[in-house]
N, C-alpha and C positions, 0 to 999 in steps of 0.2 A: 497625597492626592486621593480623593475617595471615588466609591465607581463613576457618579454622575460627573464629576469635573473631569474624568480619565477619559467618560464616553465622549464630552464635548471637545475634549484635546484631539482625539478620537476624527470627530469628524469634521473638524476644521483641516486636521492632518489630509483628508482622503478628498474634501472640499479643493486644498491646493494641489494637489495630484493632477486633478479631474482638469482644472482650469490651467494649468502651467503647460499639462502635456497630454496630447489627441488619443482620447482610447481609441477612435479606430485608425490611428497613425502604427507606427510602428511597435510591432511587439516587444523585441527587445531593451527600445528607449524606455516606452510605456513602462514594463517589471522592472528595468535597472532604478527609474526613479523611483518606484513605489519600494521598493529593496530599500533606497537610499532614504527612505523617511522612515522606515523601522515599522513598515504594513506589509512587510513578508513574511513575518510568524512572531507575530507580537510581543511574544512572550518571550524571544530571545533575546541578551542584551543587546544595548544600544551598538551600531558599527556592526552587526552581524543579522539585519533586515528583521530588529525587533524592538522594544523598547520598555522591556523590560515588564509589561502589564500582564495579566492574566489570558492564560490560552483560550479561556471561551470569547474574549471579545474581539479575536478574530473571525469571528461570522459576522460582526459588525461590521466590520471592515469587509470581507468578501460579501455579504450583503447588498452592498451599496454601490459597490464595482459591478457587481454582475448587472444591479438595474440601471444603471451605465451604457451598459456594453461593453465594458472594460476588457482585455485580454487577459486568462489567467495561466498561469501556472499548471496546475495541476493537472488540465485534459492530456496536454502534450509532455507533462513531465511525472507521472503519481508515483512512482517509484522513488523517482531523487525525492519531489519533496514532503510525500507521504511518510518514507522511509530512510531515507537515507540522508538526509538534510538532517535531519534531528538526531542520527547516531553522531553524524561529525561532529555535530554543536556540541554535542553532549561528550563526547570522549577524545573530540581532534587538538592536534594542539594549534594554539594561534596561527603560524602558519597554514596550517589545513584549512583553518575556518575563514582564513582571507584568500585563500585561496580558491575554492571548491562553493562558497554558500551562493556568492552571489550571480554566479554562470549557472550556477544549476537553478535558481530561482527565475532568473531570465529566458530560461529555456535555450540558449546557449550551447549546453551542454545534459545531454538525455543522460542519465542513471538506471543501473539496474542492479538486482541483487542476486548473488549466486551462491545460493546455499543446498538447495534441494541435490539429490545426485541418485540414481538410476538405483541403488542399494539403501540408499539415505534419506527418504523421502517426509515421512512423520517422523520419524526422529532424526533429526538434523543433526544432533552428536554423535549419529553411526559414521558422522564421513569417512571417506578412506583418501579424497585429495591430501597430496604432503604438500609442505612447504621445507625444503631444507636451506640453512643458513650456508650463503657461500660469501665471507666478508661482510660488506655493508649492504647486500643483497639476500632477499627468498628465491631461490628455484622452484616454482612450482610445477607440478603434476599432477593431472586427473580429468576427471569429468564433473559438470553441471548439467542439469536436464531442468525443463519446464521455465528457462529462464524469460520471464517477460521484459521484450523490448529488446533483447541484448546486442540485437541486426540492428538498432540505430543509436548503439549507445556510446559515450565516449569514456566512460567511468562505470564501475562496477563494485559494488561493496562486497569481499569477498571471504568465507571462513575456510581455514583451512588445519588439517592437524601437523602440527610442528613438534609431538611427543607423544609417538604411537606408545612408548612406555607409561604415559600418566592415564590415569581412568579418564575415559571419552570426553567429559564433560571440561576435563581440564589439561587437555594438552591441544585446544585449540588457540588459537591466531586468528585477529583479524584487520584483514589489509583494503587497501582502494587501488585499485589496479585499473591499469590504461588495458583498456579495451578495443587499441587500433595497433597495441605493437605486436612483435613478432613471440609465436609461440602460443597466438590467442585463437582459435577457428572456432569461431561461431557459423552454425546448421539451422535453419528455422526449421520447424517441424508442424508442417499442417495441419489444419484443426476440421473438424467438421463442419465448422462452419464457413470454409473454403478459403479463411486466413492464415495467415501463420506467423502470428505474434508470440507465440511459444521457442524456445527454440533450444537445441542442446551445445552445451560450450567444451572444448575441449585446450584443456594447454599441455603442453608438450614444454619442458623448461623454458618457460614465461618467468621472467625475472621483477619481482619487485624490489624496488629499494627499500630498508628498512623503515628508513623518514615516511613510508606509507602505511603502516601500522599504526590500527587506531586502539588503546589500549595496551597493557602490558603483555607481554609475550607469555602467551599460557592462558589470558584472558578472555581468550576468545567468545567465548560461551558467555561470558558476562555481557561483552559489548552486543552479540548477536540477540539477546535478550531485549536489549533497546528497540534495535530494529522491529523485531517480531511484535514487540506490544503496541509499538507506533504503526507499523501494518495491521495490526486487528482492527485498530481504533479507525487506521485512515481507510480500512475497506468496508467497516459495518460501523461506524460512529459518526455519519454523516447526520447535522440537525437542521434536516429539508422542511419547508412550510409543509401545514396539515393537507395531507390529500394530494400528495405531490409524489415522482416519480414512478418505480415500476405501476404502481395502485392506480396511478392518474390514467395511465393507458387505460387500465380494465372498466373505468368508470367510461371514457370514454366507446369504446366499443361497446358497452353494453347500450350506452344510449343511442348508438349506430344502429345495432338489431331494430330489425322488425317485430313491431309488438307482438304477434303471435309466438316469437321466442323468449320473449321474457316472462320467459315463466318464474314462479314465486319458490320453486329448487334452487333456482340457478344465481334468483336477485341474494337468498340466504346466504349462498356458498359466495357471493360478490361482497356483502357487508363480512362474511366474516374475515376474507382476507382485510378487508377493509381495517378489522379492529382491530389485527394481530399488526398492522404496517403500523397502525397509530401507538400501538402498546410499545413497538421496539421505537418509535421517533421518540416516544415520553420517555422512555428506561436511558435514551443515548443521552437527554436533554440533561434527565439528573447524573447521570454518570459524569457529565463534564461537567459541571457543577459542582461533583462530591471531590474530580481527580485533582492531587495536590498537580502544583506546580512541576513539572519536569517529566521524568519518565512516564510513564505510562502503566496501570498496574493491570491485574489479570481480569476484570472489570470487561477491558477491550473486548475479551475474547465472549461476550453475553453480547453483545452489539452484533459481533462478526457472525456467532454463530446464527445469531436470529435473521443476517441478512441475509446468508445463503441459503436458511429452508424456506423464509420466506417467497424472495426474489422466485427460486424454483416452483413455488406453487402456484403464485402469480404470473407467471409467462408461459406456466404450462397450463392455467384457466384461459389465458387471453388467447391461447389456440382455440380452445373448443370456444370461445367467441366466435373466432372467424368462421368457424365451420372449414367447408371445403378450399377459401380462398387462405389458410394456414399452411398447404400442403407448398405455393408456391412461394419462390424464394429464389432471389439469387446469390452468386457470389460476390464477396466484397474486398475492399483493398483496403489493409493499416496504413495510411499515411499520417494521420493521427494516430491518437491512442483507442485501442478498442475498448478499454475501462469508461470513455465516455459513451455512454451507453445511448445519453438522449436522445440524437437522433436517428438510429436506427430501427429495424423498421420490427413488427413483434416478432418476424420469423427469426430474426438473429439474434434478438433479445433471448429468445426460448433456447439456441440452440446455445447460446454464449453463457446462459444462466445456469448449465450443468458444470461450468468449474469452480462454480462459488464457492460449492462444498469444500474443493480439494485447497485453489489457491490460498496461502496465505495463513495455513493449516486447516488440514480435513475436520468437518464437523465431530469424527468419533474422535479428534486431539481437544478439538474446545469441549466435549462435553468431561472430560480427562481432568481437564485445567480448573474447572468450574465447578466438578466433582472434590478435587483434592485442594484446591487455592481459594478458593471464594465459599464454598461449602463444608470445608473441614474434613470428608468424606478419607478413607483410608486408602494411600495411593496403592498405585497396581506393583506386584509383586517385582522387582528389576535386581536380576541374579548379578549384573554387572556394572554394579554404578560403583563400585570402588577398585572393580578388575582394571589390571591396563590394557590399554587397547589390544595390544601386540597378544593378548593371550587369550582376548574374547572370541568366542568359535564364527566361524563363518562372517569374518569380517575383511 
């Protein structure tokens, strides 16, 4: 099938969607059937809400649903199916993947990821969570810190080290763990901008069953790899129409001032965010273009980083838009997801756009990756990448 007969299969598929079943009826019938015609990630095979096409023609398909009005996925779930939908697919065994894809697509069922930890934050291979094996179960222990969502989450993709004696990178494990049973306390941890969709997770022997391990044991680091580059891609590899989101505010409040403030400083400093938004939408367009099929390469993390310094300079011009009406602001409440940024108003756009840097790896780890992975550059000096854990200092 070539692209043009794929796109028209494409949107006869999203044609019978639209007419069988009410976008604005119910959410979860709505995603289950769109799951069940294989327009929930295209590109994965048939029976697991894909069908097997190329990953960029799923903007085709989101595309056409959003000018719908269609309900999606992703506001209410970006962690499952930004990140964690595509680690299962890619490393679950069949049961996992009949299990787990299609509640999490649905919004069903909220996911989150727990990797970051209070010692362990840019380098995710310092953790010090154990899992120890007791039978056909993990015991786990430790802490997660900055976990998004995890106060409404029913599943959790989690790494852990299971061989404080192998070098960091390779005595990790990686599990999906129930995040309502005993031994799981999740804390939300307030944010300045008066939410608290952060939050730090602690277990206390939380038992997984082995059959929850995605990957071979020791593999950890491998599979967590998956995740991490499908979060670059799903936080800065977004291919939005020209002139559209954060940039679209700033155009608008500019055209709000009163002419005596549009001075010809300020209109400069507005196109040139203007070019740099258009440069990173053109660099994501060829990026999904050039990415083969499956994984996701270190590419991602040129999208991610450009969206965090961008986004930040953008929300931090649309204050000095507003002038003095920037200063007010109130508090606001996650019952959705706060990654849907749209409608929210610029004061919390501003304050919410200082974690772009940090989530999902801080700007000085992408510029690391892009230095030594995409650039060739000579990696940074690391006295312990073949040490075992159990013997690295201050671990």
């Amino acid at each position: 099938m070539n692209q043009n007969s794929e796109e028209k299969h494409l949107d006869a598929l999203v044609q019978q969607l639209l007419e069988q079943h009410d976008p604005n009826g119910s959410r979860t019938e709505f995603l289950g059937a769109q799951y069940d015609l294989g327009l929930a990630w295209v590109h994965f095979d048939e029976g697991y809400g894909g069908l097997g096409l190329a990953p960029k023609l799923q903007g085709r398909v989101n595309a056409k649903l959003v000018d719908a009005g269609a309900p999606m996925c992703w506001p209410r779930n970006p962690i499952g199916y930004g990140m964690c939908g595509p680690t299962v697919y890619t490393h679950g065994s069949e049961k996992q993947k009949a299990k787990y894809l299609r509640p999490l697509f649905t919004t069903e069922e909220i996911w989150c990821q727990l990797f970051s930890e209070p010692s362990a934050g840019s380098d995710v291979a310092g953790l010090t969570s154990r899992a120890v094996k007791d039978g056909d179960e993990w015991v786990v222990n430790g802490q997660k810190v900055w976990t998004t969502l995890a106060h409404v989450s029913r599943w959790g993709c989690l790494v852990t080290r299971t061989d404080p004696d192998a070098p960091k990178h390779k005595g990790l494990s990686y599990f999906v763990i129930d995040m309502d049973q005993a031994g799981v306390d999740v804390r939300p941890l307030r944010q300045m901008t008066g939410d608290a969709e952060f939050n730090e997770v602690y277990f206390t022997d939380a038992r997984i069953p082995d059959s929850e391990r995605l990957g071979e044991t020791g593999e950890g680091w491998r599979v967590a790899l998956t995740t991490l580059m499908n979060e670059r891609v799903a936080i800065g590899g977004g291919q939005a129409p020209r002139g559209s989101g954060p940039i679209a505010e700033s155009v608008r409040l500019w055209a709000e001032m009163d002419e005596d403030r549009q001075d010809a400083a300020t209109r400069d400093r507005l196109m040139i965010l203007w070019a740099k938004a258009e440069v990173a939408r053109l660099t994501n367009i060829r990026a999904s273009q050039n990415r083969a099929k499956g994984v996701p390469g270190p590419e991602g993390s040129t999208g991610k980083l450009a969206f965090a310094e961008n986004n930040k300079d953008i929300h931090e011009f649309n204050m000095e838009l507003l002038g003095a009406r920037g200063m007010l602001y109130d508090t606001y409440s996650i019952e959705r997801s706060a990654m849907a940024m749209g409608a929210a108003s610029p004061q919390q756009q501003f304050l919410r756009s200082r974690a772009n840097s940090i989530e999902g790896g801080t700007s000085e780890v992408m510029r690391n990756i892009l230095g030594e992975r995409v650039l060739g550059l000579p990696g940074d000096v690391r006295t312990d990448k073949e040490q075992p854990f159990s013997e690295v200092p201050n671990n």
